[in-house]
C-alpha positions as CSV (number, residue, x, y, z in Angstrom):
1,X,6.1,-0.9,-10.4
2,X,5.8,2.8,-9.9
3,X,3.0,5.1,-10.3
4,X,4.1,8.6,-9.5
5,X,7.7,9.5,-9.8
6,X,8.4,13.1,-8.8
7,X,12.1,13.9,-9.6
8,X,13.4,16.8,-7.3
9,X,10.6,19.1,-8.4
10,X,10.6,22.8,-7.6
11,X,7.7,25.1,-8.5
12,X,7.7,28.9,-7.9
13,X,5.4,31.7,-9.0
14,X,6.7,34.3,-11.3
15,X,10.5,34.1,-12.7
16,X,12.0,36.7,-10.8
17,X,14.8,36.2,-8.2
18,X,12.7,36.7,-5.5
19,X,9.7,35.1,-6.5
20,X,8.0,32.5,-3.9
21,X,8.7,29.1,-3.8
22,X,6.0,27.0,-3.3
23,X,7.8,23.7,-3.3
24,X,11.0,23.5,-3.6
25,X,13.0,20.2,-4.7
26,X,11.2,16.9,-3.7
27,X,11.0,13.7,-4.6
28,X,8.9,10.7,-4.2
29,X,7.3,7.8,-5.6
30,X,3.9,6.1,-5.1
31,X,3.7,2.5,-6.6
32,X,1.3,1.3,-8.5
33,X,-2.2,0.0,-6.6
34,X,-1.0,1.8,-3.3
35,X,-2.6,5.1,-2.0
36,X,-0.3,7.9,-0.8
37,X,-1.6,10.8,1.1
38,X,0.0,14.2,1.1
39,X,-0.5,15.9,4.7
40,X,0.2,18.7,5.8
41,X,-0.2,22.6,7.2
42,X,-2.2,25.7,5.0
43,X,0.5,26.5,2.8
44,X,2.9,24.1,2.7
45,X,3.0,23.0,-1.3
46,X,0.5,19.9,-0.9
47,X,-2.4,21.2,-3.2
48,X,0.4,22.8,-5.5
49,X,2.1,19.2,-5.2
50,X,-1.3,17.3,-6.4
51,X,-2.1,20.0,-9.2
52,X,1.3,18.9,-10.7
53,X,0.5,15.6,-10.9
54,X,-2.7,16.5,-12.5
55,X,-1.1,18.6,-15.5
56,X,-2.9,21.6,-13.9
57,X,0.4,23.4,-12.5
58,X,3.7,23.2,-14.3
59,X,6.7,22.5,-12.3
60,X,9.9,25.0,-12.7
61,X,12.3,22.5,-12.4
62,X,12.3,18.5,-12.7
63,X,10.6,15.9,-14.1
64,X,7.1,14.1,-13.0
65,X,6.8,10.1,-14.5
66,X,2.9,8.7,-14.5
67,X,3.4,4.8,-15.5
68,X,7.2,5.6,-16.6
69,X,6.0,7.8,-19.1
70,X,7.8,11.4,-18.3
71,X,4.7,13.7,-18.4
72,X,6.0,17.2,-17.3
73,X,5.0,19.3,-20.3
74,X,2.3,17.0,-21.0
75,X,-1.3,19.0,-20.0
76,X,-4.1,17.3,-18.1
77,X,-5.8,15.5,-21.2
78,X,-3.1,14.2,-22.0
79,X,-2.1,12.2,-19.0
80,X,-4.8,10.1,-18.3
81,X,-5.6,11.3,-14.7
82,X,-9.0,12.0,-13.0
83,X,-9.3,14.8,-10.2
84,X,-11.8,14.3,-7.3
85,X,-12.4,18.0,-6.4
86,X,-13.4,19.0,-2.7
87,X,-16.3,20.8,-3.9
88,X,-17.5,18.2,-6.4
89,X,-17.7,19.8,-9.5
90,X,-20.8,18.3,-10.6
91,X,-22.8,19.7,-13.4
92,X,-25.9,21.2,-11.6
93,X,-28.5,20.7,-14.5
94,X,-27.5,16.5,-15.5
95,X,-28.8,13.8,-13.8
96,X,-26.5,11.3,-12.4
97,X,-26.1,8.8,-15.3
98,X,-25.5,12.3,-17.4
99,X,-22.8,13.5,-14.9
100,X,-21.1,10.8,-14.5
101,X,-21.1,9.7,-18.4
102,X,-19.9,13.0,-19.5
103,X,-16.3,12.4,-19.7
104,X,-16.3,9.4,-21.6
105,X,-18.9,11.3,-24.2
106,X,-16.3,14.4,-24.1
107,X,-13.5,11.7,-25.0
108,X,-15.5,10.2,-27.9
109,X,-17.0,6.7,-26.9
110,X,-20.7,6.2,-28.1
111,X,-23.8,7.6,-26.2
112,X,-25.1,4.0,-25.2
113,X,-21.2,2.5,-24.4
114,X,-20.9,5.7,-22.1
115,X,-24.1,5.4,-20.5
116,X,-23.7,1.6,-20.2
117,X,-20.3,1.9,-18.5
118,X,-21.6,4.9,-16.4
119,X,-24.4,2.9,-14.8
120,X,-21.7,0.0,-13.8
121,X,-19.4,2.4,-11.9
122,X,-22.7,3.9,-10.3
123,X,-23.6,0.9,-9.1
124,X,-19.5,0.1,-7.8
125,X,-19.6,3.1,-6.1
126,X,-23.3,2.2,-4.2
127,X,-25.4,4.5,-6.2
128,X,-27.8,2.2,-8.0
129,X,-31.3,3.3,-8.6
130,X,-30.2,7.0,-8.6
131,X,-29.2,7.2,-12.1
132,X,-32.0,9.7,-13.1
133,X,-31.5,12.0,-9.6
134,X,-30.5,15.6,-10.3
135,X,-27.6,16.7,-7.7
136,X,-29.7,18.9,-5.7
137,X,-31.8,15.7,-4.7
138,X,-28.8,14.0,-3.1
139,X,-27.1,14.1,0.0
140,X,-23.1,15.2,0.2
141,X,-22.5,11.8,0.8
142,X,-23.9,10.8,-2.5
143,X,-22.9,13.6,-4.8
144,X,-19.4,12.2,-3.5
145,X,-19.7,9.3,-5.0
146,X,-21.4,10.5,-8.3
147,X,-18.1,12.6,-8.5
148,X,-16.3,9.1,-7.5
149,X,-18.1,7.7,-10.3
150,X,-16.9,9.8,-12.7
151,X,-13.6,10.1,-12.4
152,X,-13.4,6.5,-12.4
153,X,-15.1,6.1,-15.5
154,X,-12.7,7.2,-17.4
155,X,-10.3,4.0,-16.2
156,X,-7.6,6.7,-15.1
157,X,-3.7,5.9,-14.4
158,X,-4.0,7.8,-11.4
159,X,-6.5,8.7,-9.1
160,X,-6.4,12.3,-7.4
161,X,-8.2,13.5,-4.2
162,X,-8.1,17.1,-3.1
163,X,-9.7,17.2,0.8
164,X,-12.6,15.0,-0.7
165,X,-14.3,14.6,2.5
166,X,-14.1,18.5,4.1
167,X,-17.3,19.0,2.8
168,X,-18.7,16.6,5.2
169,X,-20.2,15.9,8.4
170,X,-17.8,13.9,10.8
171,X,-20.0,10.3,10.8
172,X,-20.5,10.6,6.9
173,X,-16.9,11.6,6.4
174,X,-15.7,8.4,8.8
175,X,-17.6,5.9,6.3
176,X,-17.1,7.3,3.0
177,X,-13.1,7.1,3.9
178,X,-13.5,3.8,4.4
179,X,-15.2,3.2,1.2
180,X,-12.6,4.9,-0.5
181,X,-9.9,3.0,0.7
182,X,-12.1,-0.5,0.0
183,X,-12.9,1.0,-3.1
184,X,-9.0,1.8,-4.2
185,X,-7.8,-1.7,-2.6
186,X,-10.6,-3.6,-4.5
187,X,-9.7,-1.8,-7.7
188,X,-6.3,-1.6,-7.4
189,X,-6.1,2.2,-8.0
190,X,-3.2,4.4,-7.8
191,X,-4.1,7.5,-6.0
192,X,-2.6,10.4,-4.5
193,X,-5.0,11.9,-1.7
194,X,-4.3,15.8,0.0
195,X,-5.7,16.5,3.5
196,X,-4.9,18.3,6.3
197,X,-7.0,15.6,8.5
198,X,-4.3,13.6,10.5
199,X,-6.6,11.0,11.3
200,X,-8.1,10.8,7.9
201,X,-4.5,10.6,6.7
202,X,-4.0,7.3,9.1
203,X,-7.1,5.0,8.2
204,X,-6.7,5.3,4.2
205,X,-3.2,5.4,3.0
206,X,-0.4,2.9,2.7
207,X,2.1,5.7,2.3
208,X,2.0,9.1,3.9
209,X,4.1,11.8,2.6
210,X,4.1,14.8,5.3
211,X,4.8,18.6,4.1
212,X,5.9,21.6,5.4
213,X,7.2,24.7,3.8
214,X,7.3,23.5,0.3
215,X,9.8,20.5,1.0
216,X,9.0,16.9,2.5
217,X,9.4,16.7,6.1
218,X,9.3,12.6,6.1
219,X,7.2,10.1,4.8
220,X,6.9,6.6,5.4
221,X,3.7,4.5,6.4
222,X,1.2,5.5,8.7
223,X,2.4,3.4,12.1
224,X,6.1,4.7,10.8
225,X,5.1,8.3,11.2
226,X,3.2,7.8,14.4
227,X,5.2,5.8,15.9
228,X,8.5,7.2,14.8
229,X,8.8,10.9,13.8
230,X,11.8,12.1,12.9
231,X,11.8,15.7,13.5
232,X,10.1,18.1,16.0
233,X,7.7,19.0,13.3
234,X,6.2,15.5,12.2
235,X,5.9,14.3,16.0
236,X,4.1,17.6,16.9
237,X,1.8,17.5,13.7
238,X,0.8,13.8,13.8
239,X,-1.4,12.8,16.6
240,X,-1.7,17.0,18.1
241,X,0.9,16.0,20.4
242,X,2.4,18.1,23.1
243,X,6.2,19.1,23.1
244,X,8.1,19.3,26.4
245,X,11.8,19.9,26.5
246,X,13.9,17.1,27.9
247,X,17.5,15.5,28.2
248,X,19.0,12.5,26.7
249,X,21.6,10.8,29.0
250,X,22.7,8.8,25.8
251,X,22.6,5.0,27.1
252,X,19.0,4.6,25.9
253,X,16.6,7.0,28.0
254,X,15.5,10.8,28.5
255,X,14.2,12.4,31.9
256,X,11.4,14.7,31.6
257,X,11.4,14.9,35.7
258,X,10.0,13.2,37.4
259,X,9.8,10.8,34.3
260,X,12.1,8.3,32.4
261,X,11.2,7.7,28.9
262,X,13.4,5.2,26.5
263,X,14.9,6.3,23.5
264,X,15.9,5.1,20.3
265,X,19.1,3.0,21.6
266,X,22.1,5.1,19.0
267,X,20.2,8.6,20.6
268,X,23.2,10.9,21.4
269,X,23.4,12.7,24.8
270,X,22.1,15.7,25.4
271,X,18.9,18.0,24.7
272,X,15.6,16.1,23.3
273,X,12.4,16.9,22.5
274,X,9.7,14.6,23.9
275,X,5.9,14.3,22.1
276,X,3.4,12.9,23.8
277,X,-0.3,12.6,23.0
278,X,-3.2,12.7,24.6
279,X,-4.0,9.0,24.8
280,X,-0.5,7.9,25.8
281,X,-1.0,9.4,29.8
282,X,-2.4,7.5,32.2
283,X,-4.4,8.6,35.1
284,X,-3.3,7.2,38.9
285,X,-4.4,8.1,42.1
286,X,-2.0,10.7,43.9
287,X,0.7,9.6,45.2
288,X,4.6,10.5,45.7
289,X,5.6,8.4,42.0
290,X,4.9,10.1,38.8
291,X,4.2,13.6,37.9
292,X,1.8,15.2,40.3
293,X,-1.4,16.9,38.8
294,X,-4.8,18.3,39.6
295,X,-7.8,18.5,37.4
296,X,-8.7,21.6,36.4
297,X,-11.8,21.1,33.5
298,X,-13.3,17.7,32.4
299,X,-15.1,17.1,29.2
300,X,-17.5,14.2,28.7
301,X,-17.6,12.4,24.9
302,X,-19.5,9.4,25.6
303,X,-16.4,6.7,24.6
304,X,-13.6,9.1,26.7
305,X,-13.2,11.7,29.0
306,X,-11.3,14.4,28.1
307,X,-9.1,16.1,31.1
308,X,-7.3,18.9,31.4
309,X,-4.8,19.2,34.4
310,X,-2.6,21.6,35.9
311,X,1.3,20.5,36.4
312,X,5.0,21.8,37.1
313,X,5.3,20.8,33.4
314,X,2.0,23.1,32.2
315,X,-1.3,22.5,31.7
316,X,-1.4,18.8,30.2
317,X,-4.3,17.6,28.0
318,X,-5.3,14.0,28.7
319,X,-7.7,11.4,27.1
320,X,-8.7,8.8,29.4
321,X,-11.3,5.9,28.7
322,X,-12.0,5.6,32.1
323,X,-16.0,7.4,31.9
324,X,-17.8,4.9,34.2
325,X,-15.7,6.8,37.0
326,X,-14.8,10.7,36.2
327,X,-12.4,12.8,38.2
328,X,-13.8,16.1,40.0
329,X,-11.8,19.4,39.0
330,X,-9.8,20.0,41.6
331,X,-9.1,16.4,42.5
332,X,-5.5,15.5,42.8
333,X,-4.0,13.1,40.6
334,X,-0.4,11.6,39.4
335,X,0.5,10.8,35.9
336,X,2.5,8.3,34.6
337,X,3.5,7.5,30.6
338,X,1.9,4.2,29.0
339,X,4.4,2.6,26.0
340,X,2.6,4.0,23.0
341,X,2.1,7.4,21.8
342,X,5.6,8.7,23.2
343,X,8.3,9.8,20.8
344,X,11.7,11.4,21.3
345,X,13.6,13.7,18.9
346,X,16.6,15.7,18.6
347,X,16.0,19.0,19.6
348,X,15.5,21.6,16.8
């Protein structure tokens, strides 16, 4: 069953000839129970995208369907959708119980049947104990899940994130994505999740929807995406890739001398692009096979070394794993391609 049915949706601001487009025909579905994440640049209609679904944008053209229902002119109260905002949104002077119960008071249920059902999603969401905290006494992590709690209070259709986990620190934002997405699988939710965070984008979402310039540039699951971008734009953008120009000799493989790289086998002949990313070179003693490089700066992280070396192709940036023995800068090197994290396209 579907979810979220965008039907060729265009929104623009003002109704002049020449006013923007934000986004500008797309379509797309999300089934029921699944997450999708909308990823993307600054500026490319995401945000926009998820305040349609919300009721908080109109569309100029097309129709949005929540649960097969049409709900295009229908505002946000009446669509039965909760909004995670970025910043939280919580109210500053109410505990947590009071926060997180405030919606179902607002929609009518009884004090103590808001309160009682408040305190059960507080505890879903690993708050229990804190009902009588005030916000200023939590950490971000936790006034992320009071604002958790209460959007799922109110037993919404839909589920909306807008870059819940910006706000946080990298190790906090690691776990509380992976809450979320337990969270959502355990309950069965229906979300819709914005971010800019590739990674972020990868470890939580069944479906991954990636914009640019106000239209969809592909979508498909996360390993599809990774693994098989189908434009210059999506293989550059997932995974910070690097983009070298090479040829296609049409029978399966592209040279990026002194490499060979295999293609997609129905690739046509003739100019390609090649992404590769920094975990898909490997690092071999010099020698006359493979690319010859030299190390010119070295980064320790702990878990991988971060190089970057001078070549007849550029500078390349590599990530090795190798940290128990690091290169010198200066030391020569060659540099050969592993079978992941290589993808071909047709040049632009």
């Amino acid at each position: 069953m579907i979810g979220i049915e965008f039907r060729n949706i265009s929104k623009r601001y003002g109704s002049a000839a020449h006013a923007p487009t934000v986004v500008n025909g797309i379509s797309f579905t999300v089934e029921k129970g699944t997450l999708t994440t909308i990823l993307g640049p600054s500026g490319c209609g995401k945000t926009t995208t998820l305040r349609m679904i919300a009721g908080l944008e109109t569309p100029s053209s097309g129709q949005i369907f929540i649960d097969g229902k049409d709900v295009t002119t229908l505002g946000p109260a009446q669509r039965n959708v909760s909004l995670v905002f970025q910043s939280y949104a919580l109210f500053p002077h109410m505990n947590v119980i009071d926060n997180v119960s405030y919606g179902l008071r607002m929609s009518g249920l009884a004090a103590r049947e808001a309160s009682a059902r408040a305190a059960a999603m507080i505890d879903t969401v690993g708050l229990k104990g804190l009902n009588e905290r005030m916000p200023s006494e939590l950490s971000g992590g936790q006034q992320q899940r009071v604002a958790l709690a209460r959007a799922l209070a109110l037993e919404p259709a839909v589920l909306l994130f807008d870059e819940p986990l910006s706000n946080l620190d990298a190790r906090l934002r690691r776990s509380m994505r992976e809450e979320i997405r337990a969270l959502q699988q355990r309950l069965k939710l229906t979300v819709a999740y914005v971010t800019h965070d590739q990674s972020e984008a990868l470890a939580v979402s069944d479906q991954i929807i990636v914009m640019n310039q106000g239209v969809i540039a592909q979508r498909g699951t996360p390993s599809e995406l990774y693994e098989s971008p189908c434009s210059e734009f999506v293989a550059g953008f997932m995974g910070e890739a690097m983009l070298f120009d090479g040829m296609s000799n049409g029978q399966g493989y592209a040279d990026l001398p002194p490499l060979r790289i295999r293609t997609a086998p129905d690739m046509a002949a003739g100019p390609v692009k090649i992404a590769v990313r920094p975990e898909a070179w490997r690092i071999n003693p010099a020698s006359n096979e493979g690319l010859a490089a030299r190390v010119t700066k070295r980064t320790y992280l702990g878990n991988v070394m971060e190089y970057t070396l001078s070549t007849a192709l550029g500078e390349i940036f590599v990530v090795s794993p190798e940290v128990a023995r690091p290169l010198s800068p200066g030391a020569p090197v060659s540099l050969d391609l592993a079978g992941h994290g290589v993808s071909v396209v047709a040049a632009a």
